[in-house]
ZATORKE-703002 format. One record per residue: residue number from 0; residue in one letter; x, y, z of N, C-alpha, C, O in turn. Coordinates in steps of 0.2 Angstrom, whole numbers. Example, Ala and Ser with C-alpha at 12.3 -4.5 7.8 and 13.67 -1.06 7.14 Angstrom:
REM residues 2
0,A,66,-28,39,62,-22,39,66,-16,39,71,-17,42
1,S,64,-11,35,68,-5,36,64,0,39,67,6,40
***
This chain:
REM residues 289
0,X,42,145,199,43,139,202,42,134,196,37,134,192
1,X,45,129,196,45,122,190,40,117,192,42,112,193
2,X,36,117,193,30,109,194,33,105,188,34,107,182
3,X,34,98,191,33,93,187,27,88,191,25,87,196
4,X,24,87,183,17,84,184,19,78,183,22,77,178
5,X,17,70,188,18,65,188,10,62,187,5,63,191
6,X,11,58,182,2,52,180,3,49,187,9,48,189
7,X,-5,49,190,-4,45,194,-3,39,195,-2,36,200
8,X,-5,35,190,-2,29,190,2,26,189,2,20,190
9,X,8,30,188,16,30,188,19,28,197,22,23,200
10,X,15,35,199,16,34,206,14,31,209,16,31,215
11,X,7,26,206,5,20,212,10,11,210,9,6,214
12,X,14,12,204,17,8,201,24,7,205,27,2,207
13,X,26,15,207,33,15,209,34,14,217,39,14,220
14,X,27,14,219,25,13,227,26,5,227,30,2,231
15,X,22,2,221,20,-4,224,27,-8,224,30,-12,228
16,X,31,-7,216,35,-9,217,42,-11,222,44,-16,223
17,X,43,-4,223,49,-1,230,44,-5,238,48,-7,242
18,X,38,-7,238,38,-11,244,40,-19,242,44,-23,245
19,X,36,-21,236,38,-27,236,46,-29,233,46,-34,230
20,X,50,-26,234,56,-26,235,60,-27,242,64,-32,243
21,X,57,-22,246,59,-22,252,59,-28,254,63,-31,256
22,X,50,-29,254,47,-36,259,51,-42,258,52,-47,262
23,X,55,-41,250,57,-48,246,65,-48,250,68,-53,252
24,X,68,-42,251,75,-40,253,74,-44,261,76,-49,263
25,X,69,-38,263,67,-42,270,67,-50,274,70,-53,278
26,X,62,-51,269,60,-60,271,66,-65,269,67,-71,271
27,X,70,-60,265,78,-65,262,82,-66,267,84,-71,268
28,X,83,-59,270,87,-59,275,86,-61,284,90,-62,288
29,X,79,-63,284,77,-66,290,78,-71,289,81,-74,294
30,X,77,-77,281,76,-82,283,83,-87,283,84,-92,286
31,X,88,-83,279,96,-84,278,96,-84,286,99,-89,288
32,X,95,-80,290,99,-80,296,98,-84,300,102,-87,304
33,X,89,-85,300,87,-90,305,85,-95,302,80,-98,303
34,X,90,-98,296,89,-106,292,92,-110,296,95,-107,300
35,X,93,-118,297,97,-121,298,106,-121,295,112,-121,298
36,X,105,-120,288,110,-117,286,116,-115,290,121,-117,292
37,X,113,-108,289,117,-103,293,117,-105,302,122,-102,306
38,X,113,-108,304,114,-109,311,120,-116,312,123,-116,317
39,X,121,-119,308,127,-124,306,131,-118,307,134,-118,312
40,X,132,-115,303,139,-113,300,140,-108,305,146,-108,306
41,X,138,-104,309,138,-101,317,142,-108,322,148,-108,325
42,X,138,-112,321,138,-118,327,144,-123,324,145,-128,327
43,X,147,-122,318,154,-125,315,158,-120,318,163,-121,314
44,X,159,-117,321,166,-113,322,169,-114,330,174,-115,332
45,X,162,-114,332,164,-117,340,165,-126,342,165,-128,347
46,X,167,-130,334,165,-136,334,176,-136,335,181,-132,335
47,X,174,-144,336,185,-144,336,184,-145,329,179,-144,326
48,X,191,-148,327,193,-150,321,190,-155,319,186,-153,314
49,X,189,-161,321,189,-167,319,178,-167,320,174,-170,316
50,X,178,-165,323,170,-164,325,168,-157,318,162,-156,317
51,X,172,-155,316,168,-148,311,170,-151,305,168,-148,301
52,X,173,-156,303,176,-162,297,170,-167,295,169,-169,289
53,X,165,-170,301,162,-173,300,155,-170,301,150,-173,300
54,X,153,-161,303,149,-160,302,148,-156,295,143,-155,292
55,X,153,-154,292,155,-150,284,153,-159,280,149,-159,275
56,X,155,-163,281,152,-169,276,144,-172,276,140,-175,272
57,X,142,-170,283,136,-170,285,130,-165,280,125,-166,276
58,X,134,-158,282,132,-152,275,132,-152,268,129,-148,264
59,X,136,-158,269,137,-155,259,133,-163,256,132,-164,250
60,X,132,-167,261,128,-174,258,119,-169,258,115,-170,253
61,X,119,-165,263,112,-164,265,108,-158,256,103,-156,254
62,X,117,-157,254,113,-151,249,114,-156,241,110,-155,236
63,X,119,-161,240,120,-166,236,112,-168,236,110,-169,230
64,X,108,-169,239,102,-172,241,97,-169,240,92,-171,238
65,X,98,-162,240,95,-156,238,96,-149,234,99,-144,237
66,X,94,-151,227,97,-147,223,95,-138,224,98,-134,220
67,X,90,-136,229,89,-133,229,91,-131,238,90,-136,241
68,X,94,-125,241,95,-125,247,88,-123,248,84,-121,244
69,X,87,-124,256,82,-120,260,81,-114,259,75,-112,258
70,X,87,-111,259,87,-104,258,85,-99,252,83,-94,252
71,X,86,-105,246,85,-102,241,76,-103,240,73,-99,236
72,X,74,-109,243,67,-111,241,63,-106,243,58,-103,239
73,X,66,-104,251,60,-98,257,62,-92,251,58,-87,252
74,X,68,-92,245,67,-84,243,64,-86,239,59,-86,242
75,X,64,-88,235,57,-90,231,51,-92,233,46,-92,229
76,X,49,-93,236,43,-91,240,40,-84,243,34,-82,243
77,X,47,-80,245,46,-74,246,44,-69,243,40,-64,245
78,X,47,-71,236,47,-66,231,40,-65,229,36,-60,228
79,X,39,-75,227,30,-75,223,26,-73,229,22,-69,226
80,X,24,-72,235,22,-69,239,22,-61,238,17,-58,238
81,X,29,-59,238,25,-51,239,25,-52,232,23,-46,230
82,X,25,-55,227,25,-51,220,16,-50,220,13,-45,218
83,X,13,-57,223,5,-59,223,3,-52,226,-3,-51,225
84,X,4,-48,229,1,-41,232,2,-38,230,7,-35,230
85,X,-5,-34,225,-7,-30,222,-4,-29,215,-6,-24,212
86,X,2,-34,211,6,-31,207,3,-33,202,-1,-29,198
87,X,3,-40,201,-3,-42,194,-10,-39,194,-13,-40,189
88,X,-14,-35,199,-21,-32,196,-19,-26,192,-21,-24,186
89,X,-13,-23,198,-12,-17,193,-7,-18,185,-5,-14,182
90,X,-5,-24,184,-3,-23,177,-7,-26,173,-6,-26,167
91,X,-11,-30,176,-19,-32,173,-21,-29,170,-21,-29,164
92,X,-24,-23,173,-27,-19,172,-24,-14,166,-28,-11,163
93,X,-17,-12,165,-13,-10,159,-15,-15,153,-19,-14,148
94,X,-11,-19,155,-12,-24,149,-20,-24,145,-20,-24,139
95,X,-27,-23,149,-33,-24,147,-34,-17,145,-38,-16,141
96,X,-30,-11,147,-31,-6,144,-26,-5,137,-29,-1,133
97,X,-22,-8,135,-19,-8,129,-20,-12,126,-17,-12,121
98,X,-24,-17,128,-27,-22,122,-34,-18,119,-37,-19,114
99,X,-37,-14,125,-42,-9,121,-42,-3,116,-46,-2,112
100,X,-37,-1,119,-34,4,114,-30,2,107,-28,7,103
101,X,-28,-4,106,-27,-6,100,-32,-10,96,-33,-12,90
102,X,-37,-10,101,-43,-14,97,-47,-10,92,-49,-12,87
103,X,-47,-3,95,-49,3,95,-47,6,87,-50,9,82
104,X,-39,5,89,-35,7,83,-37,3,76,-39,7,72
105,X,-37,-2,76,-39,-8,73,-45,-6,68,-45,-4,62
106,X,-49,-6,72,-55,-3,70,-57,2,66,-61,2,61
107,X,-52,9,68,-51,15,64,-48,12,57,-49,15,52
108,X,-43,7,58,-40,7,50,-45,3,47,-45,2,40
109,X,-49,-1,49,-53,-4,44,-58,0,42,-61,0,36
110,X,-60,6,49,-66,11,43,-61,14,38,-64,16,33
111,X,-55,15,36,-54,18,34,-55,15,27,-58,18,22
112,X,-50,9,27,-50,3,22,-55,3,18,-55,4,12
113,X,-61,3,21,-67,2,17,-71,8,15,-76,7,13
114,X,-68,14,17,-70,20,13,-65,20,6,-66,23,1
115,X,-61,16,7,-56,19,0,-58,14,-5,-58,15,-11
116,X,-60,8,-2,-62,3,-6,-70,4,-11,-71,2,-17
117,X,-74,8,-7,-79,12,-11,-78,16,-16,-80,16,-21
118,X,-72,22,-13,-69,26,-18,-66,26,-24,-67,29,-29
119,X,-63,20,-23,-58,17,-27,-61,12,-30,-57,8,-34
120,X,-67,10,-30,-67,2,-34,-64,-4,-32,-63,-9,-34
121,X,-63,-2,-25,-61,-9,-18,-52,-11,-22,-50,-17,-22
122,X,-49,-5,-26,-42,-8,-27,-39,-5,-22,-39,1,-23
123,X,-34,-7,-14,-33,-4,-11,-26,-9,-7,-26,-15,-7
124,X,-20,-5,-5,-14,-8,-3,-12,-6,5,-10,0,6
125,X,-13,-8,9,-7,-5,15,-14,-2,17,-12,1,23
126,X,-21,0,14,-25,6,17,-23,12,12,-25,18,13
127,X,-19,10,7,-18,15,4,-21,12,-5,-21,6,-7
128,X,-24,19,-8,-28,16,-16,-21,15,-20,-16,17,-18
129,X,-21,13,-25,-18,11,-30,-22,15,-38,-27,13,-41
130,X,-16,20,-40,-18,22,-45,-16,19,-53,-11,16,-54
131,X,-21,18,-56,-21,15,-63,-14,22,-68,-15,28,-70
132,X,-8,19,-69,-7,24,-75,-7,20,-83,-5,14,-84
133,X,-8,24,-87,-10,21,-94,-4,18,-94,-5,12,-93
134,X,1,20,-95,9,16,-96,11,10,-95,14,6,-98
135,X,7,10,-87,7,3,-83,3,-2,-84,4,-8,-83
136,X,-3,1,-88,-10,-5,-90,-7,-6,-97,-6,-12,-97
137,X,-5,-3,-103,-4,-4,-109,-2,-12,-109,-6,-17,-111
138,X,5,-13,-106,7,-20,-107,2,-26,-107,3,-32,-109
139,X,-2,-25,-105,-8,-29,-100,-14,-30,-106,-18,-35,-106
140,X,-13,-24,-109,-19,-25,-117,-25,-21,-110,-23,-19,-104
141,X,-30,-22,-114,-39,-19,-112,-40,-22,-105,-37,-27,-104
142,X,-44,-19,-101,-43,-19,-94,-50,-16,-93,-53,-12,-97
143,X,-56,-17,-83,-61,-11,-84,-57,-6,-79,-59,-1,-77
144,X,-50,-8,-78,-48,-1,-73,-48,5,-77,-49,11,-74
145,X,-47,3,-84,-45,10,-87,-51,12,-88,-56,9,-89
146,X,-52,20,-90,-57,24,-91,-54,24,-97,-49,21,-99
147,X,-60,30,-102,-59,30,-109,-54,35,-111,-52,36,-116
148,X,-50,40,-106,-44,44,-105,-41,39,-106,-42,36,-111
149,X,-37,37,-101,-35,32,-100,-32,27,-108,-26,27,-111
150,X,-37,22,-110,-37,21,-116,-34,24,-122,-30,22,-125
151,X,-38,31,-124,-34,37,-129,-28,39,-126,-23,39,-131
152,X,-26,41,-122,-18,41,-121,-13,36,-120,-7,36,-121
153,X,-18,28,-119,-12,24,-119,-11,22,-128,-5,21,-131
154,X,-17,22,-131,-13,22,-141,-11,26,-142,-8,24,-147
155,X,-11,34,-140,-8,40,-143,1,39,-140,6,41,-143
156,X,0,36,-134,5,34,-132,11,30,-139,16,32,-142
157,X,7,25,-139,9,21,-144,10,22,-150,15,21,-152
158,X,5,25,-152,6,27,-160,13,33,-161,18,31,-165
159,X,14,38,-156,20,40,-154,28,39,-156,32,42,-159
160,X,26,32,-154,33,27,-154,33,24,-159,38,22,-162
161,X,26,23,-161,25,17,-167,32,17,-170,35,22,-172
162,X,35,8,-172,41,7,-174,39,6,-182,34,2,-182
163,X,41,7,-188,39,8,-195,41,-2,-197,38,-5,-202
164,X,46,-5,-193,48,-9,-195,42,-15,-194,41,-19,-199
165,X,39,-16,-188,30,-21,-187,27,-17,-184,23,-18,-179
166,X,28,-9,-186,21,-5,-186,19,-7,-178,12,-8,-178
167,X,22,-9,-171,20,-9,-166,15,-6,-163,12,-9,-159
168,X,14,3,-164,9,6,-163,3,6,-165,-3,8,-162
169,X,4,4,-172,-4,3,-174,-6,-5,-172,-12,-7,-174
170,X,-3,-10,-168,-4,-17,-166,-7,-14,-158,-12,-15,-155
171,X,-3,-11,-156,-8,-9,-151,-15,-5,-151,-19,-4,-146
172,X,-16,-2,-157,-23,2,-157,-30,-4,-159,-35,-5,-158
173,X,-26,-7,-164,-29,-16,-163,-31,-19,-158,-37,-20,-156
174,X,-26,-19,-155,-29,-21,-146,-34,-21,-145,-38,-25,-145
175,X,-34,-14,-143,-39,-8,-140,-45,-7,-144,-49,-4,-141
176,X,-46,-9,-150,-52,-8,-154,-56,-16,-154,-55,-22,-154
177,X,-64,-11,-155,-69,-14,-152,-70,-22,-158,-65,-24,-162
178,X,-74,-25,-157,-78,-33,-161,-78,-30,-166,-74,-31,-171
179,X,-84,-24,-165,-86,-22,-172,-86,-18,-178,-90,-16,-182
180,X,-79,-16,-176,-75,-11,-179,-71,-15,-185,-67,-20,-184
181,X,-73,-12,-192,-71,-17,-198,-64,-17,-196,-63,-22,-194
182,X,-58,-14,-196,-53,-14,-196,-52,-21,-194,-47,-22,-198
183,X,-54,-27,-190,-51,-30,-188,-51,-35,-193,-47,-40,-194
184,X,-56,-33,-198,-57,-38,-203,-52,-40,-208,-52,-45,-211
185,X,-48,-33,-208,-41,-35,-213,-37,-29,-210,-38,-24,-213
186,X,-33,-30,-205,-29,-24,-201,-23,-22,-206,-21,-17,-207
187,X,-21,-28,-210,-18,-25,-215,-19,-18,-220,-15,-13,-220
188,X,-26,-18,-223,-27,-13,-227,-29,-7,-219,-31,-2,-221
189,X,-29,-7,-214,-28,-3,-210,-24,0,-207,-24,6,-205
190,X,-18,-5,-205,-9,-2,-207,-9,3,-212,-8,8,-210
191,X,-12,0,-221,-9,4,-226,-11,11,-226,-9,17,-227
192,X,-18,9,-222,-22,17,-224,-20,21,-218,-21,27,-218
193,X,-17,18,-213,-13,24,-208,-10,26,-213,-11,31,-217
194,X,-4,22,-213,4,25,-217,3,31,-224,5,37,-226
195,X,-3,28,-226,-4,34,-232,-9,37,-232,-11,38,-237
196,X,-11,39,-227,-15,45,-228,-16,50,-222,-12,48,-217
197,X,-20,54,-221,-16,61,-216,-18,59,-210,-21,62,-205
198,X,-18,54,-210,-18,50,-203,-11,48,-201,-11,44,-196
199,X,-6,49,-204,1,48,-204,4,54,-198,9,55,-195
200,X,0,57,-199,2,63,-194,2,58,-186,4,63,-182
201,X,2,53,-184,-2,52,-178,6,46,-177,8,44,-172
202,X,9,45,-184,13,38,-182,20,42,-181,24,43,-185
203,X,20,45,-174,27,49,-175,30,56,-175,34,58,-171
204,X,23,58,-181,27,63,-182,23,72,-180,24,77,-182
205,X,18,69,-175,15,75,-169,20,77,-162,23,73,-158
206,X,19,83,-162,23,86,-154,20,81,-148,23,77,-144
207,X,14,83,-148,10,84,-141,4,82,-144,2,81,-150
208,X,-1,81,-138,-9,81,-139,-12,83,-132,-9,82,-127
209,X,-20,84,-133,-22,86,-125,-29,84,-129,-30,85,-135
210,X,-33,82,-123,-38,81,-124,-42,87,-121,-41,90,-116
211,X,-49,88,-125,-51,95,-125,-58,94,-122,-60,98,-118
212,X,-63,88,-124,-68,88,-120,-71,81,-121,-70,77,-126
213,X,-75,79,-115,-78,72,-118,-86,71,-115,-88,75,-110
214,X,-89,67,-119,-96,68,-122,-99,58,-117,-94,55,-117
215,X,-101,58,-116,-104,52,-113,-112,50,-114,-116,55,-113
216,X,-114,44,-117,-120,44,-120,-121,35,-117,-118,30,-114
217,X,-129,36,-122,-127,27,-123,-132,27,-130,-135,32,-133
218,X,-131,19,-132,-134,20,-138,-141,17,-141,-143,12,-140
219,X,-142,21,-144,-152,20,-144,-153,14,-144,-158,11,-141
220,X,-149,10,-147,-153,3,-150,-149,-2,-142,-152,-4,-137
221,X,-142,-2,-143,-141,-8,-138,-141,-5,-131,-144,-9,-127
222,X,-139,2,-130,-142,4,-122,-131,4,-121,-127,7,-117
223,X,-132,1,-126,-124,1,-124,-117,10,-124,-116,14,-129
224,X,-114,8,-117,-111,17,-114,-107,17,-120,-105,12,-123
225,X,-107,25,-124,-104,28,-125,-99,33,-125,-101,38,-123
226,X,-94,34,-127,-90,39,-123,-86,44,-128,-80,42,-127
227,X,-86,50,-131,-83,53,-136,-77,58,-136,-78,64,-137
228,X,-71,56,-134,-66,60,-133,-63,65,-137,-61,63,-142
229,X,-64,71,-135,-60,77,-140,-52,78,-139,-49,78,-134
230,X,-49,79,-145,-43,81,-141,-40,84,-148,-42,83,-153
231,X,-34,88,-146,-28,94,-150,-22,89,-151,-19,86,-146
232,X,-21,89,-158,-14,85,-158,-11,92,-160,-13,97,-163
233,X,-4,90,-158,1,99,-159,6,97,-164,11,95,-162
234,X,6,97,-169,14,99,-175,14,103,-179,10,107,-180
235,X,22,103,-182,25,111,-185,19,109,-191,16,104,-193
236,X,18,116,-193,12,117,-199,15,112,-205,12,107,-208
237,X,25,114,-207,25,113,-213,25,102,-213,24,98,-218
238,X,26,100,-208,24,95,-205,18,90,-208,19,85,-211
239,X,10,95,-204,5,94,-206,4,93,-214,0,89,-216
240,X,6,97,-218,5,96,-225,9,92,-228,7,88,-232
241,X,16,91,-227,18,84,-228,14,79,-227,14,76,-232
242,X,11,76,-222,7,71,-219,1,73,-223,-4,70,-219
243,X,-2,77,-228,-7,78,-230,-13,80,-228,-18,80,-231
244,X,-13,83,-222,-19,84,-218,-21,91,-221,-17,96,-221
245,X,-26,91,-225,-31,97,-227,-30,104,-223,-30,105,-217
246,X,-28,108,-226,-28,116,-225,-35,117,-219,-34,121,-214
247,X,-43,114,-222,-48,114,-218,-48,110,-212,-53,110,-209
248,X,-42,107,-210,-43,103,-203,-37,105,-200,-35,102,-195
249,X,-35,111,-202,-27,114,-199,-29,121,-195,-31,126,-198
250,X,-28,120,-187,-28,128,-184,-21,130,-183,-17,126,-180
251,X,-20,136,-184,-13,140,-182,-12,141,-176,-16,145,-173
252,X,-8,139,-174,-6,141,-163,-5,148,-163,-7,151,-168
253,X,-3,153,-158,0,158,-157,7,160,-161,8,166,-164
254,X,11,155,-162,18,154,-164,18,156,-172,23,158,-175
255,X,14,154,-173,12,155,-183,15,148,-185,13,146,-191
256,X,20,144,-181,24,140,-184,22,132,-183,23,127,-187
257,X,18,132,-178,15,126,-176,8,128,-176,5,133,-174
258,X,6,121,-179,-4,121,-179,-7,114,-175,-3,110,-172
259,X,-13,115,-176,-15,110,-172,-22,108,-177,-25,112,-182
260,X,-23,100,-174,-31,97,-178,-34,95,-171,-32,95,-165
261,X,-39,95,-175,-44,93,-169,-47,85,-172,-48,83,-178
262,X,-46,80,-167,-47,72,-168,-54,69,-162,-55,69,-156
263,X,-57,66,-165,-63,65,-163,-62,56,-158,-57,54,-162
264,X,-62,53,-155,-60,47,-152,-67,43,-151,-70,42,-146
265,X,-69,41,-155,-76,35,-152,-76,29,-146,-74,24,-149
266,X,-76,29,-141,-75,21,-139,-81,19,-136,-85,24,-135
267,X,-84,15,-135,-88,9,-129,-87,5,-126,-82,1,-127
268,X,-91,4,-122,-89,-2,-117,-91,-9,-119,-96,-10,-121
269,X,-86,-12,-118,-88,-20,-120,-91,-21,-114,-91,-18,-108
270,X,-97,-27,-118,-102,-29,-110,-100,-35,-108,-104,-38,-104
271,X,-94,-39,-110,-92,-46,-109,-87,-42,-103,-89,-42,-97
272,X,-81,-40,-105,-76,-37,-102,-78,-32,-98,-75,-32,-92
273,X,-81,-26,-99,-80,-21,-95,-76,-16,-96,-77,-11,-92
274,X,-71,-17,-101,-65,-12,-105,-69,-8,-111,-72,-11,-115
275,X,-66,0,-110,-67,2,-115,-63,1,-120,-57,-1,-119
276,X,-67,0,-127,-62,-1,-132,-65,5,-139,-69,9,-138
277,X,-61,4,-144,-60,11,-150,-66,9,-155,-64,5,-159
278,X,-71,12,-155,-75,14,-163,-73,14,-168,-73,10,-173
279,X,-71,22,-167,-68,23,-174,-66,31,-171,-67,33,-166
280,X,-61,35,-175,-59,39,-174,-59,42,-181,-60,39,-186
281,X,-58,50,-182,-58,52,-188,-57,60,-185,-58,61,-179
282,X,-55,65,-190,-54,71,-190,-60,75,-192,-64,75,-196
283,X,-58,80,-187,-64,86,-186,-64,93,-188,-60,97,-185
284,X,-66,96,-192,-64,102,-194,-66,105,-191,-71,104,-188
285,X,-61,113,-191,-61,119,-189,-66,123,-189,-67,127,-194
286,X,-70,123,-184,-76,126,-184,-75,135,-190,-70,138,-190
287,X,-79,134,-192,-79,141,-196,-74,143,-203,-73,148,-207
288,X,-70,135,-204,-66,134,-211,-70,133,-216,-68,132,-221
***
């Protein structure tokens, strides 16, 4: 056998309903019958002509005078009557249950909100975090969204691309580089000394890179975070020795054909801004060359 389960609140909604229809059909129908109205229009028929001519002008001065018939006022009266029996407690009573139950929900997205806000550093959209990509922070220059990852991929990025024409990549490792890093004192002789010497490996002309480990400190004298990024830059060996990188800073991959250096990343934190920015950077040699 099939049972269907019916809420009972359903069935106390379609009770109450289906009566105050009835009582409304009801009371319409008594009071049209026993109005004036209609008792006119019974007692016109048994009227002559010339006596049912001046009771019809009698009827229609009495409704010109009233915009509302009788009949229609007693249904509207009938209707707010049965509606008044029991129908507004019981949809009271809905409506205060669905304003509790969204009150409820409400509340759940806001613990949420403020769990991700702790998480995240309080950057949050829709309930939802918003992730930092190096890519998207670059245009924007130094930032404290970014960690010190972050920063090292977005100049590796750059250096990448670097255009030979205004040296673009190396304007952004500028950027990104700390007060007190000499470089800034004459970027010129720091362009030169990229382009000429086996630091040129980095303007272009590397596969890949991965960073391999990082070191976190602070520093004796100012207290001020430090952070030391290791990482594998990948190109063809015969590559590497054009760009003059030392036989002792050169490892051989599996392939025999491509090698790899190991590059050290220094950054700290600015205590004005709160952005990591660039120390100094330099190559690492091959343990045991």
């Amino acid at each position: 056998k099939l049972h269907t389960r019916v809420h009972p609140r359903r069935n106390m909604y379609a009770s109450v309903l289906c009566k105050t229809a009835l009582i409304a059909i009801f009371v319409h129908c008594a009071l049209a019958f026993t109005s004036p109205l209609s008792l006119s229009l019974r007692r016109d028929l048994q009227l002559t002509s010339a006596s049912r001519q001046r009771h019809a002008a009698v009827v229609m001065k009495a409704q010109d005078e009233n915009k509302i018939s009788p009949v229609s006022r007693r249904l509207f009266a009938s209707l707010l009557f049965a509606a008044s029996v029991g129908v507004p407690k019981a949809f009271a009573l809905t409506d205060e249950e669905e304003f509790l139950k969204l009150q409820a929900e409400a509340q759940r997205i806001q613990s949420v909100i403020d769990v991700q806000k702790k998480a995240f550093g309080g950057v949050v959209a829709g309930g939802k975090p918003v992730t930092t990509k190096p890519t998207e922070r670059a245009s924007s220059g130094p930032n404290p969204y970014m960690n010190p990852h972050d920063v090292v991929k977005t100049m590796m990025a750059a250096l990448k691309k670097n255009d030979p024409k205004d040296n673009s990549g190396l304007k952004t490792v500028l950027e990104f580089t700390a007060s007190s890093n000499p470089i800034l004192e004459n970027p010129q002789y720091f362009e030169r000394m990229m382009i000429n010497s086996k630091y040129s490996l980095l303007l272009g002309h590397f596969d890949d890179f991965a960073i391999t480990s990082t070191e976190s400190y602070k520093d004796g004298e100012t207290g001020q975070p430090i952070t030391l990024v290791g990482m594998k830059v990948m190109a063809p060996y015969r590559t590497m020795l054009v760009c003059g990188v030392p036989f002792e800073d050169i490892e051989y991959m599996d392939d025999k054909t491509t090698a790899s250096v190991c590059i050290n990343w220094q950054l700290s934190k600015d205590p004005k801004s709160g952005s990591w920015l660039s120390d100094t950077m330099y190559f690492k040699k091959v343990e045991g060359a």
